[in-house]
NUDOSE-748995 format. One record per residue: residue in one letter; x, y, z of N, C-alpha, C, O in turn. Coordinates in steps of 0.05 Angstrom, whole numbers, plus 5000, padded with zeros to 4 digits. Example, Ala and Ser with C-alpha at 12.3 -4.5 7.8 and 13.67 -1.06 7.14 Angstrom:
<pts>
aa/nxx/nyy/nzz/caxx/cayy/cazz/cxx/cyy/czz/oxx/oyy/ozz
A/5264/4886/5156/5246/4910/5156/5264/4934/5156/5285/4934/5169
S/5257/4955/5142/5273/4979/5143/5258/5001/5157/5268/5023/5161
</pts>
This chain:
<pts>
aa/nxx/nyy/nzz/caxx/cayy/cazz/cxx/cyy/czz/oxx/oyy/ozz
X/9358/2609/3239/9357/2603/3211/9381/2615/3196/9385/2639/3202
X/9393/2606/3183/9417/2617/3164/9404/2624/3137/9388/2612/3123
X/9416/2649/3134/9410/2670/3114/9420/2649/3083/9443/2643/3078
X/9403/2645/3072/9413/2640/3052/9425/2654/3026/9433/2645/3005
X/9424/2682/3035/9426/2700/3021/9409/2701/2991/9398/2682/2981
X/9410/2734/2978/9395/2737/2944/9391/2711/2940/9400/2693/2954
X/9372/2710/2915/9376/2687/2899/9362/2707/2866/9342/2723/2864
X/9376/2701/2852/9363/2713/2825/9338/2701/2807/9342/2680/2794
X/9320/2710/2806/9300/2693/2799/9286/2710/2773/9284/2734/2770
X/9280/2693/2759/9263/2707/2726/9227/2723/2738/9217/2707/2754
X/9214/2741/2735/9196/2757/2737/9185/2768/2708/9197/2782/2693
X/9164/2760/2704/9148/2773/2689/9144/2797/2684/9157/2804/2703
X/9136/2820/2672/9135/2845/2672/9104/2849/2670/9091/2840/2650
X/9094/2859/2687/9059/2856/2689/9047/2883/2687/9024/2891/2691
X/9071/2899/2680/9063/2929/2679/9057/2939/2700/9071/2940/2721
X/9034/2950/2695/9021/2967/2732/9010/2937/2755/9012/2939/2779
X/8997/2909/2739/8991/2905/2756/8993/2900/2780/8973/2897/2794
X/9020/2897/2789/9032/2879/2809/9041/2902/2832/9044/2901/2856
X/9044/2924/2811/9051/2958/2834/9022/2956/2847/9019/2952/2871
X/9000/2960/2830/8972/2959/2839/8962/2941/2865/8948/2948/2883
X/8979/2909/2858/8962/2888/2883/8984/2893/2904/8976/2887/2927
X/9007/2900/2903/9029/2910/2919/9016/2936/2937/9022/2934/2960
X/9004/2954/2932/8998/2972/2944/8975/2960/2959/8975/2961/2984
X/8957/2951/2944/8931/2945/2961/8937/2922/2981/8918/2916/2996
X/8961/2908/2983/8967/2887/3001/8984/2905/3028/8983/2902/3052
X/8994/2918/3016/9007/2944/3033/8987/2956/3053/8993/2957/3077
X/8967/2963/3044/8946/2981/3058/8940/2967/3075/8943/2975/3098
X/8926/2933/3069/8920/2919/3090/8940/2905/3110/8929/2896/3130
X/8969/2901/3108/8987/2897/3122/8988/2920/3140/8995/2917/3164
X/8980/2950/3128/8986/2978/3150/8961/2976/3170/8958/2988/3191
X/8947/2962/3161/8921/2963/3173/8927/2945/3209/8926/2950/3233
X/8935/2922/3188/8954/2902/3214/8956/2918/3237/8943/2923/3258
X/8986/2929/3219/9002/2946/3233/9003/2960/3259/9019/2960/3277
X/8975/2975/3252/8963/2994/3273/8948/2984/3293/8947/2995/3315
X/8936/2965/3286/8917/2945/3302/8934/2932/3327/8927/2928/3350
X/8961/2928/3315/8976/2909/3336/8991/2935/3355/8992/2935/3379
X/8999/2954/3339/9007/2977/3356/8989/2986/3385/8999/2994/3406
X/8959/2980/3378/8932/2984/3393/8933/2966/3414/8921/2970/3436
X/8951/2944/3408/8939/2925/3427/8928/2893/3410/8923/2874/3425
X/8926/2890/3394/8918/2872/3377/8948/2849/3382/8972/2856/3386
X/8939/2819/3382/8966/2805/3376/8961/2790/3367/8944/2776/3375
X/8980/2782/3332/8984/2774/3312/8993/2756/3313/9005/2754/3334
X/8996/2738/3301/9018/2713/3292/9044/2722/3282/9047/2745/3273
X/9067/2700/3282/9087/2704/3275/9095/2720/3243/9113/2736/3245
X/9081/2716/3213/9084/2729/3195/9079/2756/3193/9090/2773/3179
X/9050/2758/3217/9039/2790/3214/9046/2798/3238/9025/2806/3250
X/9070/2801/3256/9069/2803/3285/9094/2825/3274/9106/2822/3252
X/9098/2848/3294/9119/2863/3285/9133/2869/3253/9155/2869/3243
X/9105/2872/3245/9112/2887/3220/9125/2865/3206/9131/2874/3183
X/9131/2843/3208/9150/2823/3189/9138/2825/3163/9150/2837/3146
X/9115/2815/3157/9105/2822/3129/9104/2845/3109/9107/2845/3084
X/9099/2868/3131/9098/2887/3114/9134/2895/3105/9141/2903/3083
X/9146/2893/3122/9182/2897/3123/9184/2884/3096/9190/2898/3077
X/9179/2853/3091/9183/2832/3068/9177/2848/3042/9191/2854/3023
X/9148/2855/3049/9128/2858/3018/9144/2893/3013/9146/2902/2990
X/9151/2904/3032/9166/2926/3021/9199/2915/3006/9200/2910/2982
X/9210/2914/3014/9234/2907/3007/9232/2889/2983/9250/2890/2967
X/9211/2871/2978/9211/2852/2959/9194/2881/2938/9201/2880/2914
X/9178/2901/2944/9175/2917/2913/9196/2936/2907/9203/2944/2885
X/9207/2942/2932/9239/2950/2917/9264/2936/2903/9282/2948/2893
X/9262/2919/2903/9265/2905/2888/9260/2896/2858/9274/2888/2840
X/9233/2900/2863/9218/2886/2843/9212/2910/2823/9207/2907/2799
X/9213/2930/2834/9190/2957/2822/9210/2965/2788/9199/2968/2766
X/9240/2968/2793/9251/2968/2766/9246/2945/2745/9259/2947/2724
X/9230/2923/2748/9227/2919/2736/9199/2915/2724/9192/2894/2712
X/9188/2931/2726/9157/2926/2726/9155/2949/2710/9173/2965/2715
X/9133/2958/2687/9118/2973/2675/9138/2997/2664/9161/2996/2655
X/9117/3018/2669/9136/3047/2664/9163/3048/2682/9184/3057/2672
X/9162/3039/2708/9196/3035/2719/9220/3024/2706/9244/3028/2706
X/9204/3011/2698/9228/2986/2674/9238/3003/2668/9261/3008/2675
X/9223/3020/2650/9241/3041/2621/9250/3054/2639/9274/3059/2639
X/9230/3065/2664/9255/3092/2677/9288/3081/2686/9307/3095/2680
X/9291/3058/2697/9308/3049/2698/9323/3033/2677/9338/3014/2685
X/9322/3038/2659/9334/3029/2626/9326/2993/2637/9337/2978/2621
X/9316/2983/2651/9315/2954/2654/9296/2938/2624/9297/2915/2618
X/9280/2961/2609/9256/2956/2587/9263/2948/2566/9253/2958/2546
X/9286/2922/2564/9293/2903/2542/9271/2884/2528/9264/2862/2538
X/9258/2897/2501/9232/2877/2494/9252/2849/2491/9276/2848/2489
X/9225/2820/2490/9238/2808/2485/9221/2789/2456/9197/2787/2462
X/9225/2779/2437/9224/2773/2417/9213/2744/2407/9230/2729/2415
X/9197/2732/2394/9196/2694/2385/9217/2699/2365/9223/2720/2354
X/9231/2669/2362/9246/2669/2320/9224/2679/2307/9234/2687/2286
X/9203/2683/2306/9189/2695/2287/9187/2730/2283/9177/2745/2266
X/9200/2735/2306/9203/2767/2319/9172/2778/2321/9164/2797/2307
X/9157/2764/2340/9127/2766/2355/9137/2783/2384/9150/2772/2402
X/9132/2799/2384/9140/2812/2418/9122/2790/2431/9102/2777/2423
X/9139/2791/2459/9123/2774/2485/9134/2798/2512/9147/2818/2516
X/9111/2773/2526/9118/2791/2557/9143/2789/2564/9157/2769/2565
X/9149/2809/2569/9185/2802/2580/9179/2787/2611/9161/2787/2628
X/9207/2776/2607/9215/2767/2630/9244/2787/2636/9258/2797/2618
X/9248/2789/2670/9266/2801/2676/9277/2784/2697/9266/2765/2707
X/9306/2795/2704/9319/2781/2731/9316/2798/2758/9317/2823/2758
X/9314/2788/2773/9318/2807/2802/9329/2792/2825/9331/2768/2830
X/9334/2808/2835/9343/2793/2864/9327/2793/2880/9313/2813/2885
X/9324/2774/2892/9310/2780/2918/9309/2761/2941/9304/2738/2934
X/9311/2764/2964/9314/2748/2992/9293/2728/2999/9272/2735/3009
X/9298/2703/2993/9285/2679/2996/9272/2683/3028/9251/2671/3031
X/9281/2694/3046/9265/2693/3067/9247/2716/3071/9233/2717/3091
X/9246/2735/3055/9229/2756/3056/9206/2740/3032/9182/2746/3034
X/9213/2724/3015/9188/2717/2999/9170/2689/3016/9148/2682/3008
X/9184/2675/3039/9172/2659/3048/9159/2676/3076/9138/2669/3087
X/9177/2697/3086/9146/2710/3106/9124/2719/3085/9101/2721/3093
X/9129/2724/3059/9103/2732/3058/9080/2709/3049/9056/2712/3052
X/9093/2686/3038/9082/2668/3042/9069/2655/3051/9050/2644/3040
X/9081/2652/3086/9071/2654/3115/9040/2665/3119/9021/2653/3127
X/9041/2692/3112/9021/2710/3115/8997/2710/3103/8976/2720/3111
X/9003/2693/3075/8984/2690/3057/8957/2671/3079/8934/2677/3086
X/8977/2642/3084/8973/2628/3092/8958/2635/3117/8937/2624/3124
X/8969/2653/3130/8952/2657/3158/8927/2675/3151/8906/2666/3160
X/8924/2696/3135/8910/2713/3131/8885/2687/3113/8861/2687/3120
X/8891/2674/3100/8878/2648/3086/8859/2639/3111/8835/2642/3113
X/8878/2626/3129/8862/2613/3148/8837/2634/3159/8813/2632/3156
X/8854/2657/3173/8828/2682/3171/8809/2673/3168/8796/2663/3185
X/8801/2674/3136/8779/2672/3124/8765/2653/3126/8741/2658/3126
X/8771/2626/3127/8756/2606/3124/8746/2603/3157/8725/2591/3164
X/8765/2615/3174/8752/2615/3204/8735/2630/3210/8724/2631/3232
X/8728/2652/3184/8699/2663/3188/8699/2692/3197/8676/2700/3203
X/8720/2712/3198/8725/2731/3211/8724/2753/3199/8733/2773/3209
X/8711/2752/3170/8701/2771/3152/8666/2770/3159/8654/2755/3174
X/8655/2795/3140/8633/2801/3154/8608/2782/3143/8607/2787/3119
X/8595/2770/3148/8570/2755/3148/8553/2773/3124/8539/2793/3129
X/8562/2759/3093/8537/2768/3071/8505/2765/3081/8488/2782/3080
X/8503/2742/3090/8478/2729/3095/8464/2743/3115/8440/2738/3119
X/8477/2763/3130/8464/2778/3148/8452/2800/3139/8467/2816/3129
X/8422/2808/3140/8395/2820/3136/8405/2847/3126/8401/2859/3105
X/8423/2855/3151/8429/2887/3156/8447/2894/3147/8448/2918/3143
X/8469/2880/3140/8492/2872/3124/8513/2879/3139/8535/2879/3127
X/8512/2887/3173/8527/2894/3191/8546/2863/3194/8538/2840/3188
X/8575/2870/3206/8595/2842/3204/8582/2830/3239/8570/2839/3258
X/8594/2808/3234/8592/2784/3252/8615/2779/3271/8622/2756/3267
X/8628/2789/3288/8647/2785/3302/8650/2760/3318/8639/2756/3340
X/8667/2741/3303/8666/2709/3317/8684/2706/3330/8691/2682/3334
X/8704/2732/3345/8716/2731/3364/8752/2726/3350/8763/2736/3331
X/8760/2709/3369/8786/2706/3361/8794/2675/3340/8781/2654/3339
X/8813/2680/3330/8812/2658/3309/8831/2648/3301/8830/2632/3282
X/8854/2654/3315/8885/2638/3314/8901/2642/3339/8894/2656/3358
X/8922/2630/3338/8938/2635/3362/8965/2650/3352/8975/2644/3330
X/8974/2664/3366/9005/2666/3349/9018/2640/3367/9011/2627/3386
X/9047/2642/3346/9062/2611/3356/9082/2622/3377/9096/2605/3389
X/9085/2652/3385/9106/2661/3398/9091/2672/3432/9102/2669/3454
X/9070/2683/3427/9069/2702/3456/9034/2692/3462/9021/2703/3479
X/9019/2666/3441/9002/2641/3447/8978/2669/3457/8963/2663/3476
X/8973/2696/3444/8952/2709/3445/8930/2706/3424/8933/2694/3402
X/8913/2715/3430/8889/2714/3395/8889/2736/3392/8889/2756/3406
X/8889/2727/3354/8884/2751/3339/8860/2761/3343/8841/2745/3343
X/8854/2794/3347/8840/2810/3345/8818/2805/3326/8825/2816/3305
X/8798/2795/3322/8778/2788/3295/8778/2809/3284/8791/2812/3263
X/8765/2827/3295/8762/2860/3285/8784/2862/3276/8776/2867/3253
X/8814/2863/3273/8828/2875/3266/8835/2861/3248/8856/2868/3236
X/8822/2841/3240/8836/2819/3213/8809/2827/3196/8812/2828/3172
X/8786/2834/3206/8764/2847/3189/8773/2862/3180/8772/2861/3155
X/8784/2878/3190/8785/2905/3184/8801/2907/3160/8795/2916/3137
X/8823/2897/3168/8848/2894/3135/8843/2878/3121/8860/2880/3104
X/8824/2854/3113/8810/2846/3094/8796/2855/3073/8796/2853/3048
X/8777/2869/3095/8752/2882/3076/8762/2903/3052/8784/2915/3051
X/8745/2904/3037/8719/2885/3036/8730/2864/3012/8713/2848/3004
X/8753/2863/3000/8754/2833/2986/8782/2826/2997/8803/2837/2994
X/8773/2798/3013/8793/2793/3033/8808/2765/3016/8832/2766/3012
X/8791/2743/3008/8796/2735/2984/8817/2734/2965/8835/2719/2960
X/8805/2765/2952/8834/2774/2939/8851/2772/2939/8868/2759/2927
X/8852/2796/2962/8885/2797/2972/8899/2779/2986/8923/2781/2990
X/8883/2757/2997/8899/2729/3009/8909/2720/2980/8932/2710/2982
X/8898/2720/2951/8904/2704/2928/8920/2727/2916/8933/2717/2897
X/8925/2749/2917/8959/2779/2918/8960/2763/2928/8950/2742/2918
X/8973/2763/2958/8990/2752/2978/9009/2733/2959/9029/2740/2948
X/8992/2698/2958/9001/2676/2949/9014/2682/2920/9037/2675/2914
X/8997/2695/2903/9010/2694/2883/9035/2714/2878/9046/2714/2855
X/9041/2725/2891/9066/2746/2890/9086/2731/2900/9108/2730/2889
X/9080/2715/2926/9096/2694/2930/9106/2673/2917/9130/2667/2918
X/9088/2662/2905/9087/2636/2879/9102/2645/2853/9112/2627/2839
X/9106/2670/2846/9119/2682/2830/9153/2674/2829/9169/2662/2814
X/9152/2686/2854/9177/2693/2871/9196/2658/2883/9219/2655/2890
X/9176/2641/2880/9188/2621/2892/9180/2601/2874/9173/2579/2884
X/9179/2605/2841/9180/2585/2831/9202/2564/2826/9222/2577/2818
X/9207/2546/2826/9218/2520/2839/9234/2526/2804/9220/2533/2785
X/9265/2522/2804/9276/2524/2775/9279/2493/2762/9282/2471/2773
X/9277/2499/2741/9275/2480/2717/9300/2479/2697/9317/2496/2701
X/9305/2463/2677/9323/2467/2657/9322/2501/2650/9338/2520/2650
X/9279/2494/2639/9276/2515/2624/9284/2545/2628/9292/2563/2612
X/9276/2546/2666/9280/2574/2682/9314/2578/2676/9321/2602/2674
X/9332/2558/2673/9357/2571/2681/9364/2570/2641/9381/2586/2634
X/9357/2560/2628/9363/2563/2605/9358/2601/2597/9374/2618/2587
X/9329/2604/2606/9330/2634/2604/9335/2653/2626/9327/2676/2623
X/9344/2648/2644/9358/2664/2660/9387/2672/2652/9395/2695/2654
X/9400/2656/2644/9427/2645/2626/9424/2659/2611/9432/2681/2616
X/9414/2655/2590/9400/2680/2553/9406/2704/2572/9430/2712/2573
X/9387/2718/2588/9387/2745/2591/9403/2760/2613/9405/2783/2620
X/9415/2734/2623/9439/2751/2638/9467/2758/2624/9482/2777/2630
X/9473/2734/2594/9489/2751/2570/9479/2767/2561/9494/2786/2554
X/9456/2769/2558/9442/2790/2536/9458/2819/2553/9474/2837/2545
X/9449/2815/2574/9453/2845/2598/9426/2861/2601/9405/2859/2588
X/9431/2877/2623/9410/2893/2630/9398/2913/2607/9409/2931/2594
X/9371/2905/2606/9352/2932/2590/9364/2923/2557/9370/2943/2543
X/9368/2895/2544/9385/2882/2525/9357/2875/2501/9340/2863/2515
X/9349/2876/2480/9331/2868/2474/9342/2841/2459/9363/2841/2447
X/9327/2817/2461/9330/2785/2459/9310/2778/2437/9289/2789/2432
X/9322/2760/2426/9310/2750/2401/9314/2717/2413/9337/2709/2416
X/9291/2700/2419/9300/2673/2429/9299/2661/2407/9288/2669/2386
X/9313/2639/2410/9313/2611/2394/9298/2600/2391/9282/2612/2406
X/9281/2576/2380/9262/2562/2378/9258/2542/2410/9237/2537/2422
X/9283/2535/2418/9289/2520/2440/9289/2537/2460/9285/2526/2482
X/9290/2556/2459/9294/2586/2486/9256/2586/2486/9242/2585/2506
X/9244/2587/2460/9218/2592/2461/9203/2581/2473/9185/2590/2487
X/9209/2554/2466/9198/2530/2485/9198/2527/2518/9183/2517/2535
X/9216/2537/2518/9222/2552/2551/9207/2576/2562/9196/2579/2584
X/9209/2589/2544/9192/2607/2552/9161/2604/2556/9149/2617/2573
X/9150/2589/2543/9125/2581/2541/9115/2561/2565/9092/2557/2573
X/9136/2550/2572/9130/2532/2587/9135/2541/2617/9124/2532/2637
X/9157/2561/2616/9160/2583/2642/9128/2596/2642/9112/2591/2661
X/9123/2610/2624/9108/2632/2627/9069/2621/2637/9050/2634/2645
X/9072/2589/2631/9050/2577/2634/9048/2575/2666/9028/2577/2680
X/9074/2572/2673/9079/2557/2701/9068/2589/2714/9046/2588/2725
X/9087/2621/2714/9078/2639/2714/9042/2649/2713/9029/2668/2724
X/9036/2632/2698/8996/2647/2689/8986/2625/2711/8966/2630/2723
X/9000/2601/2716/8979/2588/2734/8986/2604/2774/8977/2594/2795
X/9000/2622/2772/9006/2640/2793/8993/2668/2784/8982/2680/2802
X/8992/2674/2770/8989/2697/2766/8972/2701/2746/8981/2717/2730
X/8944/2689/2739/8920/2696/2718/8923/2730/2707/8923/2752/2718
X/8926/2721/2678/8929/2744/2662/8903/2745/2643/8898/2728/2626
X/8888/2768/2651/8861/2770/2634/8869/2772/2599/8851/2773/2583
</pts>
C-alpha cells in the first residue's frame, strides 16, 4: 500500500470526552494485546498491536486539540456566529489516513464480535458468560480468535466501545465538502489558537459540518 501520507482534517473540540472514550478503547485494545501475547490469534486490525499503535498515535495527535490541552497548548482559539454566539470550536490536525482506517478495520471486526455472540449471555439465570468458542478467522495466519479474549476486552459494554471505535473513526474520515474546506481555509488564515468570528456563509458551513459531525459523534 503507498503511504498517502498526513492529511489535515477539521475536529471538533469535545473537551474530555473523546480523551475519556480514547482511554477506555485503549484499555480494551491492551486487553487484546495481552491475550495475543498468551497465545490468542487475532485478525489483521487487532493482530500485533496495529490498532492500538493507530489509536495511540491518532490521540497524539489529536490530544492538543481537545479540552483543557487545547489551552495548554495555546491551540484554544474560541470560535464565534456574526451574531458573536460562541460555538464548539472546530480545530485542524493532522493525522495518517491509514492509522484512521486500521482503526476502522477494528471497529468493524470487534462489531462482528458481537453480533457472533461472544459477549456474555444476559439471559443466562446465573449471569455467568457463554463461551461460543471461536468466531472469526484472521485473513493472515487463518487462526480463530480466542472468544474469551474478545470477552474479555469488551466487557462489560462491548457495544459501546465498538460505537468509540466507529465513531472516532467517522470523525476522522469525514469525506470533504465545499463546506469542510471553506472552513478549514478560514482557520488555517486565522492561525493557530486564532479566535474567528464566521460569516454568515462560513456559518452555514459550519452548521452543516457540525451536523455531519453529531451524526458521528451524539452530543448530549
Amino acid at each position: 500500500m503507498i503511504d498517502p501520507g498526513p492529511r489535515v482534517v477539521l475536529v471538533p473540540d469535545l473537551g474530555e470526552d473523546l480523551a475519556r472514550a480514547m482511554a477506555r478503547l485503549e484499555e480494551s485494545l491492551l486487553i487484546l494485546r495481552a491475550a495475543e501475547e498468551d497465545g490468542a490469534v487475532l485478525p489483521g486490525p487487532l493482530s500485533g498491536g496495529a490498532a492500538l499503535g493507530a489509536l495511540r498515535r491518532l490521540w497524539q495527535a489529536l490530544a492538543p486539540t481537545q479540552g483543557r490541552r487545547a489551552a495548554a497548548a495555546w491551540h484554544a482559539g474560541r470560535l464565534y456566529s456574526p451574531g458573536r454566539d460562541e460555538l464548539v470550536p472546530l480545530r485542524l490536525v493532522d493525522i495518517d489516513p491509514i492509522d484512521v482506517a486500521t482503526l476502522s478495520a477494528a471497529a468493524a471486526v470487534l462489531g462482528r464480535s458481537l453480533i457472533a455472540g461472544c459477549l456474555p449471555d444476559e439471559g443466562r439465570t446465573d449471569g455467568s458468560p457463554i463461551d461460543r468458542g471461536p468466531i472469526d478467522r484472521g485473513p493472515i495466519n487463518g487462526g480463530p480468535i480466542d472468544g474469551g479474549a474478545v470477552r474479555e476486552a469488551l466487557e462489560p459494554d462491548g457495544a459501546e466501545l465498538v460505537a468509540v471505535a466507529a465513531g472516532i473513526s467517522g470523525l476522522l474520515d469525514l469525506a470533504d465538502t465545499g463546506d469542510t474546506i471553506l472552513l478549514r481555509e478560514r482557520l488555517a488564515a486565522a492561525g493557530l489558537g486564532a479566535d474567528v468570528v464566521l460569516t454568515p456563509v462560513e456559518e452555514r458551513a459550519y452548521r452543516a459540518t457540525t451536523d455531519r459531525f453529531n451524526a458521528m459523534w451524539p452530543r448530549p
